[in-house]
N, CA, C and O atoms as a GROMACS GRO file, in nm:
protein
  220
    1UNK      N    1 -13.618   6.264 -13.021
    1UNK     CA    2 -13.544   6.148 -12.969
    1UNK      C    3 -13.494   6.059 -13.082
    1UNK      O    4 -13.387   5.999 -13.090
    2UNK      N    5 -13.576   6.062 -13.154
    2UNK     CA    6 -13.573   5.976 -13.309
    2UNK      C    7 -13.382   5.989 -13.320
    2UNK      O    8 -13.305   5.896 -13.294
    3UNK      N    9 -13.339   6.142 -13.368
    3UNK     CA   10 -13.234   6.150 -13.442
    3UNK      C   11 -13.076   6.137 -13.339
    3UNK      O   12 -12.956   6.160 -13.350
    4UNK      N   13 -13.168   6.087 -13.248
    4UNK     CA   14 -13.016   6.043 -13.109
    4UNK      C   15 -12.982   5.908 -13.143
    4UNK      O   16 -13.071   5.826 -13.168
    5UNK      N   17 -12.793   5.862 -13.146
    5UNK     CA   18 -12.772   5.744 -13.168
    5UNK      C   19 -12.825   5.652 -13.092
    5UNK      O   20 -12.937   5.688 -13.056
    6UNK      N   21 -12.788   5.525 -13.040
    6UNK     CA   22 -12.846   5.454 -12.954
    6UNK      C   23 -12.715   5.479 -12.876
    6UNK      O   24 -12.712   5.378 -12.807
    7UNK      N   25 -12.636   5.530 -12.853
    7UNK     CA   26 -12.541   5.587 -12.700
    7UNK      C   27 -12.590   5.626 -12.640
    7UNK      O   28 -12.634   5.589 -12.531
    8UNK      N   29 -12.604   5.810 -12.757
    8UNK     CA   30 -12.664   5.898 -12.673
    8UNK      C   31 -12.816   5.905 -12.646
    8UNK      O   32 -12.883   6.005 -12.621
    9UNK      N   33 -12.854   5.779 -12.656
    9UNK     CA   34 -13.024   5.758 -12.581
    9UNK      C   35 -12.991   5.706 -12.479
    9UNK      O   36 -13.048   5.736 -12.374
   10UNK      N   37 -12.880   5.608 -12.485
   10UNK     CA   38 -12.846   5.532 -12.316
   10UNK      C   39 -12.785   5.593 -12.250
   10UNK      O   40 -12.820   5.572 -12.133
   11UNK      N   41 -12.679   5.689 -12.259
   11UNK     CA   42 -12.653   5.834 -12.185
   11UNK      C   43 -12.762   5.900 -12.130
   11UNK      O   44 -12.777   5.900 -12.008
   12UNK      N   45 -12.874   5.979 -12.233
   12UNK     CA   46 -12.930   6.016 -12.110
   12UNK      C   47 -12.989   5.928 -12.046
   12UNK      O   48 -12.960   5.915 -11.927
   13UNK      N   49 -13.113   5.823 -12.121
   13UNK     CA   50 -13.110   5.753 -11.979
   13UNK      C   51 -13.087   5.726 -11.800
   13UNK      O   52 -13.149   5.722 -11.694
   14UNK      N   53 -12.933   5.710 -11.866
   14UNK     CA   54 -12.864   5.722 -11.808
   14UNK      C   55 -12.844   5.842 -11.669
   14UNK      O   56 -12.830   5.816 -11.550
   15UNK      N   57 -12.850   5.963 -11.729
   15UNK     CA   58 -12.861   6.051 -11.664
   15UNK      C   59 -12.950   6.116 -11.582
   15UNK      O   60 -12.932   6.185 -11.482
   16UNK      N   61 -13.127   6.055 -11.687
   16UNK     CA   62 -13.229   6.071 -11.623
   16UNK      C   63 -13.249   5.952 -11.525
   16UNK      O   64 -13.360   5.961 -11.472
   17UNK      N   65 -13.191   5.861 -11.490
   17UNK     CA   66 -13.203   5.773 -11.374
   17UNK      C   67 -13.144   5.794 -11.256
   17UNK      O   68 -13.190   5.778 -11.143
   18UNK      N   69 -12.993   5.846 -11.305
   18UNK     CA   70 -12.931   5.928 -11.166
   18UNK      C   71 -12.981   6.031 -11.096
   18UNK      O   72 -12.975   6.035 -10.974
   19UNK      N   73 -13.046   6.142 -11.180
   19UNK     CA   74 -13.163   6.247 -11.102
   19UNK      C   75 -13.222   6.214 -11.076
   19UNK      O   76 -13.237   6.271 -10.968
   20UNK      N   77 -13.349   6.094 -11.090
   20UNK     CA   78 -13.451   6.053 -11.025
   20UNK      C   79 -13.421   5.966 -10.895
   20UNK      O   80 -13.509   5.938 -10.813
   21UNK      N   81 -13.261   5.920 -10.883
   21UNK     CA   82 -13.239   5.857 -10.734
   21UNK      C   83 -13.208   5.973 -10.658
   21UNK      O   84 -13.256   5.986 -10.546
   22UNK      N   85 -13.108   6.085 -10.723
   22UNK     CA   86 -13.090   6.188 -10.622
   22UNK      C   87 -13.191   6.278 -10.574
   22UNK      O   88 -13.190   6.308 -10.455
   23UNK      N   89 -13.281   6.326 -10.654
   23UNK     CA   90 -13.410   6.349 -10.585
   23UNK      C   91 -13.475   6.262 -10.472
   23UNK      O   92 -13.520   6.309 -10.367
   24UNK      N   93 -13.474   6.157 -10.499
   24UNK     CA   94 -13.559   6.004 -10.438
   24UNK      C   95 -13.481   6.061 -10.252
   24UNK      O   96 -13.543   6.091 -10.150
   25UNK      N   97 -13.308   6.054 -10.281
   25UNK     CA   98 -13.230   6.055 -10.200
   25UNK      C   99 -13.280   6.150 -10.073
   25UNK      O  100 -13.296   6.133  -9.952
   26UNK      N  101 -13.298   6.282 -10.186
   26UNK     CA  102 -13.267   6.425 -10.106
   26UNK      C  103 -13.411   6.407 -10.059
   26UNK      O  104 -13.423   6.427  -9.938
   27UNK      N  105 -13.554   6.366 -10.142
   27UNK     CA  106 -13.598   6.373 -10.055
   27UNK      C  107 -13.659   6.308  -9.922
   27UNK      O  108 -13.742   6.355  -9.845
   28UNK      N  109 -13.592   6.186  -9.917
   28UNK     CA  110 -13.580   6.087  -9.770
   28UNK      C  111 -13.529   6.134  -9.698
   28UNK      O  112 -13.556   6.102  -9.582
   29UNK      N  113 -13.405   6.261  -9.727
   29UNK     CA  114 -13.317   6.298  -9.608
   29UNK      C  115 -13.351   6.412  -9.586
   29UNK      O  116 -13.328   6.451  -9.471
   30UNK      N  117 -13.413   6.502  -9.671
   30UNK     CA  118 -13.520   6.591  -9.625
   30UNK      C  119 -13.639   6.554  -9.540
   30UNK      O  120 -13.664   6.627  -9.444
   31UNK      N  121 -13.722   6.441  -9.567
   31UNK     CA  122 -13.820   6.436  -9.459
   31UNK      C  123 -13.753   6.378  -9.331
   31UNK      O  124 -13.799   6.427  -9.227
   32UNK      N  125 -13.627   6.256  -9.309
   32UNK     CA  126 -13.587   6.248  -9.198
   32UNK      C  127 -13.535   6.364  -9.097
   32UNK      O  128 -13.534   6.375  -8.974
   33UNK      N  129 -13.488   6.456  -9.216
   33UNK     CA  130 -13.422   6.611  -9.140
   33UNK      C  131 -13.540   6.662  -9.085
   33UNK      O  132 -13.501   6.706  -8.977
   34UNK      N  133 -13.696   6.690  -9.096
   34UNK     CA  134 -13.786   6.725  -9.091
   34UNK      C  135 -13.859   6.665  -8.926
   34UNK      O  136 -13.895   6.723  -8.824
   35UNK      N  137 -13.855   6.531  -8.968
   35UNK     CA  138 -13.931   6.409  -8.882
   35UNK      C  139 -13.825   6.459  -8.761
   35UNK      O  140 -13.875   6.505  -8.658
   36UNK      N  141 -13.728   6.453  -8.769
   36UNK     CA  142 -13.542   6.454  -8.685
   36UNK      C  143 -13.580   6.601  -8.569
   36UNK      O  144 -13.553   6.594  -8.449
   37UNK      N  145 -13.631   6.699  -8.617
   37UNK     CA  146 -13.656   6.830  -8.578
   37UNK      C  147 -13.806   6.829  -8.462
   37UNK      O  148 -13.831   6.873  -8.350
   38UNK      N  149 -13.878   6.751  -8.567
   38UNK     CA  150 -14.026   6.751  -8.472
   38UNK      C  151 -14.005   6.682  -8.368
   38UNK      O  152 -14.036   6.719  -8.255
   39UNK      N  153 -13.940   6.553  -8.400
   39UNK     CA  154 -13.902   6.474  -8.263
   39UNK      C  155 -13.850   6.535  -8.163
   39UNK      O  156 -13.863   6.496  -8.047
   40UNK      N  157 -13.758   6.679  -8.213
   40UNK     CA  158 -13.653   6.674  -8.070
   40UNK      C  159 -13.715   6.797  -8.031
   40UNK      O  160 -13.654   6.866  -7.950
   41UNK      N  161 -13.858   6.848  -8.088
   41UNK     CA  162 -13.928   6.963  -8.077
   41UNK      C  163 -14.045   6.898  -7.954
   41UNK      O  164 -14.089   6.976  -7.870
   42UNK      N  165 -14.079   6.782  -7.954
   42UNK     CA  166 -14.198   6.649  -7.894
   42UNK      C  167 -14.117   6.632  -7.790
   42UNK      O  168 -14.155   6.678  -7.682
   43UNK      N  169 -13.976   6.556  -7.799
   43UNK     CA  170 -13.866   6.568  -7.662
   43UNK      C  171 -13.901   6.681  -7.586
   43UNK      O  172 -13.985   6.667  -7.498
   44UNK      N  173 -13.847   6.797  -7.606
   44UNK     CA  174 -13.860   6.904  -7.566
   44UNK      C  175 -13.948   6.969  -7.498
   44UNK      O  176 -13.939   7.063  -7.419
   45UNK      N  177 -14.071   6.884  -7.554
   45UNK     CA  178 -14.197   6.995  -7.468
   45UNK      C  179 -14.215   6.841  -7.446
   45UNK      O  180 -14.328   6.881  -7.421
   46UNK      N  181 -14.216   6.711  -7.430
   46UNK     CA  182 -14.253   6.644  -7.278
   46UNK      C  183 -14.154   6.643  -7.166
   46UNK      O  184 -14.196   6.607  -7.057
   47UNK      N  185 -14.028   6.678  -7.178
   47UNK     CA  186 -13.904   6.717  -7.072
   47UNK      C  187 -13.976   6.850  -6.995
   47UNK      O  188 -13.963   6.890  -6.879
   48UNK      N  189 -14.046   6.897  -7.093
   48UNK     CA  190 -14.070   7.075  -6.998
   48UNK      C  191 -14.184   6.993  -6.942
   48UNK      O  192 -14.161   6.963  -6.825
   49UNK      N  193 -14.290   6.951  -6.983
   49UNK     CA  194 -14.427   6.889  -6.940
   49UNK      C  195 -14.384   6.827  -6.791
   49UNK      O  196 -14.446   6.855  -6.689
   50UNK      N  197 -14.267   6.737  -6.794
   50UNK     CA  198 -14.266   6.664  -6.730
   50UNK      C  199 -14.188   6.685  -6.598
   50UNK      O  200 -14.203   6.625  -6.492
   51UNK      N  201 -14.112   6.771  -6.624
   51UNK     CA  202 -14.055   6.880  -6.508
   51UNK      C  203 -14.224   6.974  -6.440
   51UNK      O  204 -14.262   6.996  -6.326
   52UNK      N  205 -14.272   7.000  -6.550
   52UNK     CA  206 -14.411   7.063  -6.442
   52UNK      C  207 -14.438   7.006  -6.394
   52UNK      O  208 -14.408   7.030  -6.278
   53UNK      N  209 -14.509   6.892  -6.410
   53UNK     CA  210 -14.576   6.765  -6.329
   53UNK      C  211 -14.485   6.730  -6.251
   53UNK      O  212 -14.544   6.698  -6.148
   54UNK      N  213 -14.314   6.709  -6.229
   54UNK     CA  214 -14.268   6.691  -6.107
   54UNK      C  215 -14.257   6.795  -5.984
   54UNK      O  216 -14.245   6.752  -5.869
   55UNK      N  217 -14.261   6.954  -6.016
   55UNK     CA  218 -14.253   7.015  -5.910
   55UNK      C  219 -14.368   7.026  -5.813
   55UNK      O  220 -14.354   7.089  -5.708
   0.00000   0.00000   0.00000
């Protein structure tokens, strides 16, 4: 790191801060995609549940 100007230290920086939000990003919208699935998997089987219990 020593022989990097002081740009190209704030470049990467730079760069290593933008991957650590897009990770951060992908993975919030990965677990909402996740959470998003179980929910409509929980919908699903109390709609069936609840059709048994009405007939």
């Amino acid at each position: 790191m020593s022989n990097l100007t002081a740009k190209e230290r704030d470049d990467l920086e730079q760069i290593f801060a933008q991957i650590q939000i897009a990770k951060f990003r992908f993975n919030i919208w990965h677990y909402y995609k996740m959470l998003n699935k179980k929910g409509q998997l929980a919908i699903r089987l109390l709609r069936h549940k609840s059709k048994m219990l009405l007939k």
